[in-house]
C-alpha positions in Angstrom: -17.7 44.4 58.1 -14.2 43.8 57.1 -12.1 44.7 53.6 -10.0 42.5 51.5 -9.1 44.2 48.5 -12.0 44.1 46.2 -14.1 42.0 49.0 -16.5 42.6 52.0 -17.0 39.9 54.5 -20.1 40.2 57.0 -20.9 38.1 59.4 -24.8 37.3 60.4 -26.8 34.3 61.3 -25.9 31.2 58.8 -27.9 31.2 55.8 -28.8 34.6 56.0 -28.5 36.7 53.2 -26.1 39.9 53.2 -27.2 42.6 50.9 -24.6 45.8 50.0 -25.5 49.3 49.3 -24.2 52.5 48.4 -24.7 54.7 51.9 -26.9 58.0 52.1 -25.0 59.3 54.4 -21.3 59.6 56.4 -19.6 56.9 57.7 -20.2 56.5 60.9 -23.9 57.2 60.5 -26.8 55.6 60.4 -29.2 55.9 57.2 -30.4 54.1 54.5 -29.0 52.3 51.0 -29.9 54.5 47.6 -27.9 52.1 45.2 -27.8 48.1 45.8 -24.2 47.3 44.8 -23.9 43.0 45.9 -25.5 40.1 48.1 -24.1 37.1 49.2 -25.5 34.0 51.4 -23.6 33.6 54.1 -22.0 30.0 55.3 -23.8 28.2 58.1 -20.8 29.9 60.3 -22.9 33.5 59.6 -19.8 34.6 57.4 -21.1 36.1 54.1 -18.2 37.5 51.5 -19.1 39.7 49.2 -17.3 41.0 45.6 -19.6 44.5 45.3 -19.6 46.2 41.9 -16.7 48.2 40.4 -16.8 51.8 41.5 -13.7 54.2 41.1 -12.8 55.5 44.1 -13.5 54.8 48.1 -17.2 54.9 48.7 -19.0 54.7 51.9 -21.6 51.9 52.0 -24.1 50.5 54.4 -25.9 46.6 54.7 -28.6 44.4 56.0 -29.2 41.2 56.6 -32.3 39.0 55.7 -33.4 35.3 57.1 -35.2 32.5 55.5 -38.4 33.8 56.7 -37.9 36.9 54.7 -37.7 39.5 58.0 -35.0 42.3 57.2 -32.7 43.6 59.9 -32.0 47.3 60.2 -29.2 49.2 58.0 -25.4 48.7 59.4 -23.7 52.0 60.7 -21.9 52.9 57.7 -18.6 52.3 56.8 -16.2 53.7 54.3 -15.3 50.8 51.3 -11.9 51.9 49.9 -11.0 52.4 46.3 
């Protein structure tokens, strides 16, 4: 995942749909999401951006990916979203 500002840009298979969470864990980790924060479909490229909801404050969040057939991938290693 990469960080512009106030965005997140993923990149998965085209169509696919990226879906943000807040992190249970560290960065760094692995874990799950406890707090859904933004989705995006990403372009038939696989890039997805993403404007996640206001939160004060650098947070560390985690993803997943879904496809047209509705299979889900596993968490992303968490990464840290600055404030």
């Amino acid at each position: 995942m990469l960080f512009r500002s106030d965005r997140v840009t993923a990149q998965t298979c085209g169509g696919c749909t990226v879906e943000l969470f807040v992190a249970d864990g560290a960065a760094g980790t692995y874990g799950e999401g406890t707090l859904f924060i933004g989705s995006a479909v990403a372009d038939a490229g696989g890039l997805a951006t993403i404007t996640p909801a206001a939160a004060a404050g650098p947070r560390v969040i985690t993803a997943v990916a879904i496809d047209g057939m509705g299979n889900t991938s596993e968490f992303s290693r968490n990464v840290t979203l600055p404030g």
